[in-house]
N, C-alpha and C positions, 0 to 999 in steps of 0.2 A: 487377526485383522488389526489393522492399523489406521487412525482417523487422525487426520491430517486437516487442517486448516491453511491455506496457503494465500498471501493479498498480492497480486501481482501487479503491481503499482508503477506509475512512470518513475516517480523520483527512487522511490524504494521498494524490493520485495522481500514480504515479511514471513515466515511461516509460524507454525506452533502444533506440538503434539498432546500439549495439554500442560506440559510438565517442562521443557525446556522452546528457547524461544530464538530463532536465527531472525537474522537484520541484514540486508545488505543493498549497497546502490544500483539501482536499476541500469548499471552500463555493461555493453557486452567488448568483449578484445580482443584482436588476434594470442594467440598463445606465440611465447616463442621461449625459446630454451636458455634458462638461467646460468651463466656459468659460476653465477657467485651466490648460492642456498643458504648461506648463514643467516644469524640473525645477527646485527653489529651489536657487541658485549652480550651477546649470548640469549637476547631475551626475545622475544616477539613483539615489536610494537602495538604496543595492544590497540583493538579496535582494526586493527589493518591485517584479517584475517587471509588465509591463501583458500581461494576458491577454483581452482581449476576443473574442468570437466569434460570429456568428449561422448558428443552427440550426434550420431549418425555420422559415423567417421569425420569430424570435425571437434578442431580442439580449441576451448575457448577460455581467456582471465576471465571472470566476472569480480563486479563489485569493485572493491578499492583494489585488489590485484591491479584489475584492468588498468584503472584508474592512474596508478605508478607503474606497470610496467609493459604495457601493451603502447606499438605505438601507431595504430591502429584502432579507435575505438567506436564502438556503435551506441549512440544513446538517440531514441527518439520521441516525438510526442504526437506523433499518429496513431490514430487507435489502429488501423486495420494493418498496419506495418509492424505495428508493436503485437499483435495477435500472430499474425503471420508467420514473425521473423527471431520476434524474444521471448515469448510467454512460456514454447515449449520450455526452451534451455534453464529459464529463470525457475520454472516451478520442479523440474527435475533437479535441479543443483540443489533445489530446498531440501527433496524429498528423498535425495542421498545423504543430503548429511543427517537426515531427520531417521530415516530406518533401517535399521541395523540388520544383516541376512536377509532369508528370502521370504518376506513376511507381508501377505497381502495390503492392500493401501487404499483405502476408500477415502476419496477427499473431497472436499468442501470449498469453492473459491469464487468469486466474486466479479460482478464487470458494472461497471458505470449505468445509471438508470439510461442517456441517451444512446448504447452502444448495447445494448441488455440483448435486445430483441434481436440485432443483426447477427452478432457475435457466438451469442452464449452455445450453439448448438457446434459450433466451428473448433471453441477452445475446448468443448469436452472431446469432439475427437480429436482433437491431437492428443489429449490427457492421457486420454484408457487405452488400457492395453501393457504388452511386457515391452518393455525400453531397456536396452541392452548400452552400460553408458561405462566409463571409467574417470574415475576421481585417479588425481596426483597431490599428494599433499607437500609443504611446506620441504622438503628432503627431496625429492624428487618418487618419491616411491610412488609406482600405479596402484591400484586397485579394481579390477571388473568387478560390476556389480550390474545386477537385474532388477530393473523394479516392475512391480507386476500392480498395476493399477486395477480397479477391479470396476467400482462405480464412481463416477463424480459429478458433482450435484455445482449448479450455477447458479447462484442466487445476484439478483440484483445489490448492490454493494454496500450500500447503508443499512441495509437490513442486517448486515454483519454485528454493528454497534448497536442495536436493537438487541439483538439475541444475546448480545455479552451482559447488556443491563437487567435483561429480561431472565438466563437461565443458569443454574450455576453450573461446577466443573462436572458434573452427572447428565448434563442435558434436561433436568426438570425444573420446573418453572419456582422459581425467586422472588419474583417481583409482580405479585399481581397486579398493584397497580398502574403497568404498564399495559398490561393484557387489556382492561377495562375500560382506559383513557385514549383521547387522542394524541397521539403525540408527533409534533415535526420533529425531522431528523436531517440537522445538516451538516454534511459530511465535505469537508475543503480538502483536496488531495491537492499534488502538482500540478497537473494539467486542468482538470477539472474541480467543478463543485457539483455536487448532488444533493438535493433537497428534496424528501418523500413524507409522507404523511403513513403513518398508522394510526389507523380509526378503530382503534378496541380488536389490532391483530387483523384491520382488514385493509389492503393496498387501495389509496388514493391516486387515481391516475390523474385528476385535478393536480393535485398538489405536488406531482414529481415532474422534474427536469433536470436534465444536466446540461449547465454552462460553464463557460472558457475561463471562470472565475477561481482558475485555483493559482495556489501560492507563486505559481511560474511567472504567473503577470507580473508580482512585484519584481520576482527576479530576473525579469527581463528590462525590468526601468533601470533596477543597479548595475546590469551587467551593460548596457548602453551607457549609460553616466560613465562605468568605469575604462570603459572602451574612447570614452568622448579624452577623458581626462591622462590615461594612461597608453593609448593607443593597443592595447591586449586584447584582444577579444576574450573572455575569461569563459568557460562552459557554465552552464549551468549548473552543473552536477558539484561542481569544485567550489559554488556558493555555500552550501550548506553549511560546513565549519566558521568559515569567512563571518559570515553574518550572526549566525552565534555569539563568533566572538568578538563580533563589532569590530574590526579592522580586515585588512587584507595587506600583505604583504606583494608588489610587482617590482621584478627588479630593485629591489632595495630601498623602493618605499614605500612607504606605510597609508594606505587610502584611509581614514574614515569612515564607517557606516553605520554608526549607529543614527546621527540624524536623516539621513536619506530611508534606512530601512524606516525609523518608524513614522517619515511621512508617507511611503510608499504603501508600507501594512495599514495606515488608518485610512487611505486612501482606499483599496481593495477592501477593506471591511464595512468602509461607507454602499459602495457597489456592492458587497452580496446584502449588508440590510433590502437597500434597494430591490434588491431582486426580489428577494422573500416579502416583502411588501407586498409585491403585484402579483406574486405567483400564490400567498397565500390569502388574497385579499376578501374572499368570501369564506375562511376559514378560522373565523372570526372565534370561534368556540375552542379552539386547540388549549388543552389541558396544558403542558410544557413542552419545552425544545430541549432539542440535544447535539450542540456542538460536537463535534468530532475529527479524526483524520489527522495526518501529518500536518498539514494545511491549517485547520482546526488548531492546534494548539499554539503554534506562532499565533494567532491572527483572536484567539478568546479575548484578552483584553483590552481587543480594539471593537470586536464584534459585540460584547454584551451587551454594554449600554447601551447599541443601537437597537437592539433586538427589542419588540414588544411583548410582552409576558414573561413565564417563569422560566428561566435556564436551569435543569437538571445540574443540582452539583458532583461534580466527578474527584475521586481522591485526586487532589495535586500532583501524587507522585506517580501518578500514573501515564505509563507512555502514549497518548492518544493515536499513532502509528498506531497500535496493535490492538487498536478495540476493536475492528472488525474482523482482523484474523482469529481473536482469542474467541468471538461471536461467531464464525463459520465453524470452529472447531466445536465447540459446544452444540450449536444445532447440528453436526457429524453426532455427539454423541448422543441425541435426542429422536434422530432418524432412525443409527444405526445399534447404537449400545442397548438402547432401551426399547425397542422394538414397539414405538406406539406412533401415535398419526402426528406428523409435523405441525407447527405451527405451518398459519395460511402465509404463504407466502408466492407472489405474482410468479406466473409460470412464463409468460409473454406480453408483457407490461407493451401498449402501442405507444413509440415516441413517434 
């Protein structure tokens, strides 16, 4: 058996088997056929992996494939479109390139606290069960490959980065003081923010929501401004690099963004303080917070200062993307490896 953690995320979908770890952007593409498979001087631009994959007699680029050579592509920020239409494809592309032969898959994945309750019973069936799919890699060579899913388990999404701080790579518990304390958890993705309380491992329906507060807002002010100024409408998806690297290149010239992003981030950091203010405002006792999320790490040193109490320090070097994949995988091996009774975690949380 094979335990699989998988974050199917708007901006990115992450997986993890414990031991290696796939990344890639959440956009879907028509496939169409290469006539030129090299790589120029021979090398693979690295980070710019080949994801192809056919699903239900449909062949599709995912990721930066898509991204470069689809010219057709689907990226969206509707939960119930994004369940519907990308989740299957995204978490099966994870879970071919994640396991090798025909080797059972029990996996572990996550949905936003206000989309938990509608969703969660919808994306397990599409999950389970044998999915008959074929990979083509960077050459053109097919592959048919079976994946035979067995159980999979839907946990509300911040409770992912919980579980990674809470248990180590064995699924057994590391950190008691987390077990003991109360602790908020907020977790900034793309489309959304999620904010949940654990009270000594016991779900806070008080204290959890999910609002439109994630990192897409900022990048919806840049990608306006850069629209205003350059006449492009630029995707979303094609920010990511951009604003990293603090410029963007259109048509040959060069935008600036580092002053725009970091009024737009300290802006969106001022609004989720705010939010967590009112959502946590009778939760006056909370032991420490926990930053998190793709979202979460752009946005920590705008968000600290604002935050009232103790922010949990996180290694630096660590990718905050993957805290809740590396945290669904762990509670996978704490359900299923170790064979004892999970931590408490909301079954059907009411939003």
């Amino acid at each position: 058996m094979e335990i699989l953690g998988i974050d199917i995320g708007f901006g990115f979908t992450k997986a993890t088997d414990g031991i290696q770890n796939l990344i890639f952007k959440s956009v879907l593409g028509e496939s169409t056929d290469l006539q030129f498979r090299e790589a120029l001087l021979g090398e693979e631009t690295r980070g710019q992996a080949h994801l192809q994959i056919e699903v239900d007699g449909k062949s599709y680029f995912v990721g930066e494939l898509a991204e470069r050579q689809s010219n057709v592509r689907f990226f969206t920020l509707d939960q119930a479109q994004f369940i519907s239409k990308f989740a299957k494809v995204f978490a099966l592309a994870s879970a071919a390139k994640m396991v090798k032969g025909f080797v059972p898959v029990n996996l572990v994945t996550g949905l936003p606290i206000g989309s938990y309750r509608t969703h969660k019973d919808e994306l397990a069936k599409l999950l389970v069960g044998e999915h008959k799919l074929a990979l083509t890699d960077a050459s053109g060579k097919r592959e048919e490959k079976s994946i035979k899913i067995d159980k999979v388990r839907v946990i509300p999404q911040p409770f992912g980065s919980l579980f990674n701080l809470m248990l180590n790579e064995q699924g057994e518990l590391s950190d008691k003081r987390l077990v003991k304390e109360k602790i908020g958890i907020i977790d900034v993705g793309f489309r959304t923010s999620d904010y949940t309380i654990s009270d000594k491992m016991r779900y806070s329906e008080r204290g959890s929501r999910t609002t439109d507060s994630g990192i897409a807002r900022a990048f919806n002010v840049i990608a306006t401004k850069l629209r205003e100024n350059s006449g492009v409408n630029v995707e979303l998806y094609r920010l990511f690099e951009a604003i990293d690297k603090g410029n963007i290149k259109i048509r040959g010239k060069v935008y600036d963004l580092k002053g725009l992003s970091e009024q737009v981030f300290n802006q969106l950091a001022t609004s989720i303080a705010n939010e967590i203010d009112r959502l946590w405002v009778d939760d006056w006792d909370i032991d420490a917070m926990v930053i998190t999320g793709g979202g979460g790490a752009v946005l920590s040193k705008y968000l600290k200062p604002l935050l009232n109490g103790e922010v949990l320090e996180v290694d630096p070097e660590a990718d905050m993307r993957l805290f809740n994949v590396h945290g669904y995988h762990k509670f996978g091996q704490h359900i299923w490896a170790r064979g004892s009774a999970p931590p408490k975690v909301p079954e059907s949380p009411k939003v």
